[in-house]
C-alpha positions as MATLAB code, in Angstrom:
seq = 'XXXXXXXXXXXXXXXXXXXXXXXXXXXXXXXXXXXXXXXXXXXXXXXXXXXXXXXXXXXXXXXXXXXXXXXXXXXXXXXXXXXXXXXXXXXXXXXXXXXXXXXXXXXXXXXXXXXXXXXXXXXXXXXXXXXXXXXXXXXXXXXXXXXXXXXXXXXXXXXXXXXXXXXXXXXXXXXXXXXXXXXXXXXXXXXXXXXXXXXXXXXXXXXXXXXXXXXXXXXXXXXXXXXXXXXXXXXXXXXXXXXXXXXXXXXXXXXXXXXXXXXXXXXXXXXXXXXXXXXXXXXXXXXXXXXXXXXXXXXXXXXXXXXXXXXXXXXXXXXXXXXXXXXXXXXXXXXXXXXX';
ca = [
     148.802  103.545   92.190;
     148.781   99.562   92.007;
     145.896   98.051   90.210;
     144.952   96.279   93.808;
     144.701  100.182   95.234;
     142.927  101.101   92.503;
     140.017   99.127   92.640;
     139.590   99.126   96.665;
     139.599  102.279   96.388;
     136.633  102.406   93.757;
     134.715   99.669   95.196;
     135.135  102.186   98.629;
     134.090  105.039   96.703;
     131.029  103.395   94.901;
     129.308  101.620   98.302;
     130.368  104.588  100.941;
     129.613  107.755   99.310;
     126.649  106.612   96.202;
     128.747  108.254   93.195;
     126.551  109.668   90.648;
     128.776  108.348   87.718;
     128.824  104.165   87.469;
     130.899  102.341   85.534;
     128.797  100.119   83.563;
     129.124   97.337   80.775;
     127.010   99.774   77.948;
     128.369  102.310   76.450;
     127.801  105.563   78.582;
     124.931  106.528   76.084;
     123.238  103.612   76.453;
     122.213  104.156   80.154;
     118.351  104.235   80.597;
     116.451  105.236   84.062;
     119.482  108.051   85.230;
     123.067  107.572   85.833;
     122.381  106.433   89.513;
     120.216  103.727   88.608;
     117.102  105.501   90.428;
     113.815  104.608   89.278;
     110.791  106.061   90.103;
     108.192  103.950   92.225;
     111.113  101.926   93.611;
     111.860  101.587   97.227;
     114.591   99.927   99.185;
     113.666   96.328  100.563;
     112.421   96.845  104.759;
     113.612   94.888  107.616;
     110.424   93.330  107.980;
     110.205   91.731  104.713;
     110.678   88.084  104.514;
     113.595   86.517  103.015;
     113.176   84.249  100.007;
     115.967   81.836  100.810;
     115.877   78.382  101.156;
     116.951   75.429  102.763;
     120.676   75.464  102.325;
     120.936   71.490  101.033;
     119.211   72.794   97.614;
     121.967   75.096   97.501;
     124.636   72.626   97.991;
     122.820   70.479   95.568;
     122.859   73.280   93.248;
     126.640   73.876   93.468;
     127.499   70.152   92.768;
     126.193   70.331   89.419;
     128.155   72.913   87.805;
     131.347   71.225   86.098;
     134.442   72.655   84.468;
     133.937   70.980   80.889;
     130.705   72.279   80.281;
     131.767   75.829   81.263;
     135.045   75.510   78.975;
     132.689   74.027   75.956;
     129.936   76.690   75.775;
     132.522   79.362   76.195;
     134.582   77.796   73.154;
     131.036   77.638   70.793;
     130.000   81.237   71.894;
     133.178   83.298   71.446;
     134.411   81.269   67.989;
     137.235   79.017   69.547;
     135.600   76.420   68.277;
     132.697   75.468   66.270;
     129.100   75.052   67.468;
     126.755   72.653   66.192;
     123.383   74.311   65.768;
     120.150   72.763   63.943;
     122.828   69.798   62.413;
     125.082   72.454   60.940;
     128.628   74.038   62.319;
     128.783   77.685   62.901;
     131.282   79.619   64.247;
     130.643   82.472   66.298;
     133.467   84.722   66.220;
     131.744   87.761   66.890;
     128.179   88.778   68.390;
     127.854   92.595   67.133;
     126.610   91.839   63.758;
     122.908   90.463   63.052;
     124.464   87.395   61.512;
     126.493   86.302   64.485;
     123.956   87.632   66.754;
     121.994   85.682   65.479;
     123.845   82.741   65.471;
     124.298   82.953   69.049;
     120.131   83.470   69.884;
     120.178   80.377   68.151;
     122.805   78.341   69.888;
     121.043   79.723   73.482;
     118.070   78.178   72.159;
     119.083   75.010   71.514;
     121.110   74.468   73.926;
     118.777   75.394   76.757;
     116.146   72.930   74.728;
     118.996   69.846   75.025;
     118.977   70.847   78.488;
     115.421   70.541   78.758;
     114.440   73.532   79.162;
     111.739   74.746   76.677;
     113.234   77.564   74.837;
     112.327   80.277   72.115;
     113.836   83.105   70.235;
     111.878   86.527   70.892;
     112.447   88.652   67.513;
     112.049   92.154   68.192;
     112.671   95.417   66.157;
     113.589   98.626   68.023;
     115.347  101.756   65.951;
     115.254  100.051   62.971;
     117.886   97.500   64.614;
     116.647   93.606   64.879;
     117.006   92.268   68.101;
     116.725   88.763   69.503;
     116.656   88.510   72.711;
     116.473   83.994   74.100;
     113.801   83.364   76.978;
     114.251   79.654   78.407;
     111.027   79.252   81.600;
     111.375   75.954   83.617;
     108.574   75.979   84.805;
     107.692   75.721   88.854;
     106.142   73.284   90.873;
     103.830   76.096   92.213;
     104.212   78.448   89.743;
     103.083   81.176   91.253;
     106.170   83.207   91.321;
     108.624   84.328   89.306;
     112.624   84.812   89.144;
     114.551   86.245   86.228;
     117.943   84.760   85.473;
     120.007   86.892   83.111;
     122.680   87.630   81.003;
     123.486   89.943   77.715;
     123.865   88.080   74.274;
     125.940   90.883   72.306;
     129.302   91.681   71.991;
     131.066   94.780   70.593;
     131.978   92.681   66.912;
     134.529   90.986   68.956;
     134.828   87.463   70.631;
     133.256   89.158   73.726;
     134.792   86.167   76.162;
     134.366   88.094   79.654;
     131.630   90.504   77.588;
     128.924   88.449   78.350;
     130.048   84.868   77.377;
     130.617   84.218   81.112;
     127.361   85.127   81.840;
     125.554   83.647   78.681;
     127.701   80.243   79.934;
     126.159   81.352   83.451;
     122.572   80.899   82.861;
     123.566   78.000   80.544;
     124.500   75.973   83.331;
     122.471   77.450   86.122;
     119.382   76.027   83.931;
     120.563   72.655   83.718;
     121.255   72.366   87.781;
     117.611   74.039   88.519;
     115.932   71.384   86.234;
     117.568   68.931   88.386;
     115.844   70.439   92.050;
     112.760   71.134   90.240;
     111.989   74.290   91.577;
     108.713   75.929   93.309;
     108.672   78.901   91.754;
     109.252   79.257   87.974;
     112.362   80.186   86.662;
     113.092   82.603   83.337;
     116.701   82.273   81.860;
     116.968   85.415   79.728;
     119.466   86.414   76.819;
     118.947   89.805   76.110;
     120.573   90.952   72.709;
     121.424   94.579   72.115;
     122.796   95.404   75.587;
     125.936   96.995   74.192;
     123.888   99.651   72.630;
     121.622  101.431   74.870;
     120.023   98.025   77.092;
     117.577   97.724   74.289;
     117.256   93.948   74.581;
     116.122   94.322   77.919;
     113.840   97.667   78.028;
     112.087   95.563   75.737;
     111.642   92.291   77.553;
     110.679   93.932   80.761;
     108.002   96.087   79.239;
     106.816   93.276   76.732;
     106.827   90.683   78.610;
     107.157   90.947   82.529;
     104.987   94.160   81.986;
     102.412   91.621   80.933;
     102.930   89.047   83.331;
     102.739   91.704   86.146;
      99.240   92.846   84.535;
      98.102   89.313   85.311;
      99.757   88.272   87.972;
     100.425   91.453   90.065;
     103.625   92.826   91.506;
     104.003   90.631   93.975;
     103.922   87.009   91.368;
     107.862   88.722   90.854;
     110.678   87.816   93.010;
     113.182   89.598   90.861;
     116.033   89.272   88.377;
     119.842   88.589   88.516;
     121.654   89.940   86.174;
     125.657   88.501   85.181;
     127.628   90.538   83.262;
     131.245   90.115   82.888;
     131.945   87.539   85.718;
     135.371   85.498   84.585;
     138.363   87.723   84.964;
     140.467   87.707   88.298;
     143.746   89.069   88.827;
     144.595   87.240   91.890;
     142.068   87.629   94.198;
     138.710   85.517   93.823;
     136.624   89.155   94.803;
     133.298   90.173   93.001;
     130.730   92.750   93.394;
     126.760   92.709   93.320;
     125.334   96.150   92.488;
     121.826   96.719   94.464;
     121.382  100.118   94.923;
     119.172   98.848   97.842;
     116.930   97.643   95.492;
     117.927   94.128   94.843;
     114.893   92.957   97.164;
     115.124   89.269   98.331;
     118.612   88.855   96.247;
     121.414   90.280   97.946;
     120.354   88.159  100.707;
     119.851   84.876   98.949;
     123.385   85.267   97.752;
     125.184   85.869  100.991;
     123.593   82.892  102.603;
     124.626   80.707   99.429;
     128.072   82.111   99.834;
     127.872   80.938  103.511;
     126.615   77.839  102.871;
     129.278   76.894   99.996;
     131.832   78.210  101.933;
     132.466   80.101   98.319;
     135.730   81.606   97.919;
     134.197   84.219   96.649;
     134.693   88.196   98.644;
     131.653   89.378   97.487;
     131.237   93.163   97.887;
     127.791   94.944   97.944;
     127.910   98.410   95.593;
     125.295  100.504   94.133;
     126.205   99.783   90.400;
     123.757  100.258   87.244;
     124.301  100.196   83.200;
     123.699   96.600   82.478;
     120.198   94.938   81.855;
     119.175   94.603   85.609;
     118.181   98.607   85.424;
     114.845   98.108   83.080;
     113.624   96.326   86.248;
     115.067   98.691   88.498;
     112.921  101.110   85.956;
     109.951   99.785   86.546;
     109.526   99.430   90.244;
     110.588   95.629   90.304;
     114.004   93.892   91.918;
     116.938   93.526   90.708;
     121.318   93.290   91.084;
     123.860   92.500   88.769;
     126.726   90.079   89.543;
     130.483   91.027   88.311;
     133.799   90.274   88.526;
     136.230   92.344   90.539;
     137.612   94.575   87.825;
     133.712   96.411   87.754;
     133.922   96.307   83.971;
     135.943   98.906   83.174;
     139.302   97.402   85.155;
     138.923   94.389   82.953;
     142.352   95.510   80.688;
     140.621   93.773   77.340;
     136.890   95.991   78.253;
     135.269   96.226   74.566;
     138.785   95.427   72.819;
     139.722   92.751   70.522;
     141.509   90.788   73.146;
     138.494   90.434   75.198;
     138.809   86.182   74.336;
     138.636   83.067   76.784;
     142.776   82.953   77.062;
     141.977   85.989   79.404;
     139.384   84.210   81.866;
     140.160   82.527   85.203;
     137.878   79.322   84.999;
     138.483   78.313   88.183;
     137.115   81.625   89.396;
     133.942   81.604   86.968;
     133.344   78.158   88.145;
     133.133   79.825   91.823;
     131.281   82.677   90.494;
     128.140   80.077   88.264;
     128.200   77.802   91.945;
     127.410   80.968   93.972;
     124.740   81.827   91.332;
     123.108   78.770   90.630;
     123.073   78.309   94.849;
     121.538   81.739   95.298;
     118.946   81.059   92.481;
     117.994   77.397   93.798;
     117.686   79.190   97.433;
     115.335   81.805   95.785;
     113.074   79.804   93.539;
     113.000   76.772   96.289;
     111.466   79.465   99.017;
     107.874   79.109  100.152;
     107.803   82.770  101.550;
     107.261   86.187   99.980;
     108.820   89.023   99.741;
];
């Protein structure tokens, strides 16, 4: 069967008939909440919900801003290509599986979200005797009075981890810096979470440390939901991607189609019901959520949690495509004055 068979006819058998078994970035261990991604208290988004997307000029506006260079640069300092500068000193990432160059990473999120602007800190957690550090950047809202998560996994598997999540760590990068630009109504969280390659730990520990405490003050509804990019670079031809909702992506799914409209993306963008990556600890606990990948659905991608997995492998062109369409969808979402 040819690789272009192959994955239609996964991508077929995934949205038509709700396969039990997902593939997944973590490890199959590491899957929290069941293998279908169903969590209990969560229910698919009605028809008579309001949409969350906005006027379609913020997402243009949002699109313009993301440039090639930046997306090569922070892709070179997080997978070791070349050296980042962090706190006046060069460091060279080459791999984010150990604590060192885990680490080393949390710390390069940091600061570079701070250049950006963007207040930034460095959440130190310990779970299983592992240390995690998981990188929460807020620009804050105009109104403030609602919330969007946008994500991405800091880890690797000890290797340069290019596709494995340095697309989406150089995702959020960028997706901060054109946000700070519109200036936002609601607030918007840029999350690294660490330790996704070993059970979602990063994550299960964000959401019920920190939006679990937001939610106690704010209530359910202060939440518009989180997007979640994980592996989003590699294209073998065909600019397609997939957003896994499980019907439970709330205001999201649609946000993104109308961005895609509006940019006239290049982008085939295929709705699946697709879990094992750090969108399911909302999914977990009632809230929205959808994760954003390339076409290969993680495990196509031929270099998936191998040695090889480095930037020489990456379509930048396509990633480009793939941080416009999610910086439109996330200035559509935080620039809405409606609810969900």
């Amino acid at each position: 069967m040819s690789r272009g068979l192959e994955i239609a006819l996964r991508l077929f058998l995934l949205s038509t008939l709700a396969l039990g078994t997902l593939l997944g970035c973590a490890p199959e261990g590491g899957e929290t909440g069941g293998g279908t991604g169903e969590a209990s208290g969560t229910t698919a988004q009605t028809s008579g919900e309001a949409s969350t997307a906005g006027p379609p000029d913020v997402a243009e506006a949002a699109a313009a801003g993301v440039d090639e260079p930046s997306i090569r640069a922070h892709l070179d300092h997080l997978t070791g290509a070349s050296p980042a500068t962090i706190g006046g000193r060069e460091v060279t990432i080459s791999e984010r599986g150990s604590a060192d160059g885990r680490r080393a990473a949390a710390e390069y999120m940091e600061s570079s979200f701070e250049e950006l602007g963007v207040p930034a800190r460095v959440l130190g957690f310990t779970s299983g005797g592992m240390r995690g550090y998981n990188v929460e950047a807020t620009l804050k809202g105009t109104g403030g009075e609602r919330h969007l998560w946008v994500t991405a996994h800091l880890d690797s598997v000890h290797n340069a981890g290019a596709n494995d999540d340095a697309s989406g760590l150089t995702s959020i990068l960028i997706t901060a810096k054109v946000l700070k630009e519109i200036e936002p109504e609601h607030t918007v969280h840029f999350v690294a979470y660490d330790l996704e390659e070993v059970g979602l730990v990063g994550s299960t520990h964000y959401v019920e440390n920190t939006v679990g405490v937001l939610r106690e003050r704010e209530g359910k509804r202060a939440i518009v939901g989180n997007l979640q990019s994980d592996m989003i670079a590699y294209e073998e031809g065909r600019f397609d991607a997939v957003l896994g909702t499980c019907d439970r992506a709330g205001p999201i799914d649609d946000a993104l189609s109308r961005a895609a409209e509006e940019l006239d993306s290049p982008i085939e963008l295929a709705e699946v019901c697709l879990g094992r990556s750090d969108h399911q600890p909302f999914w977990d606990a009632g809230l929205p959520a959808a994760v954003l990948t390339d076409g290969a659905v993680y495990d196509g991608y031929p270099c998936y949690h191998k040695p090889c997995d480095t930037v020489d492998k990456l379509n930048i062109s396509y990633l480009r495509s793939m941080i416009e369409l999610t910086a439109a969808a996330t200035a559509l979402l935080a620039a809405s004055h409606s609810e969900s």
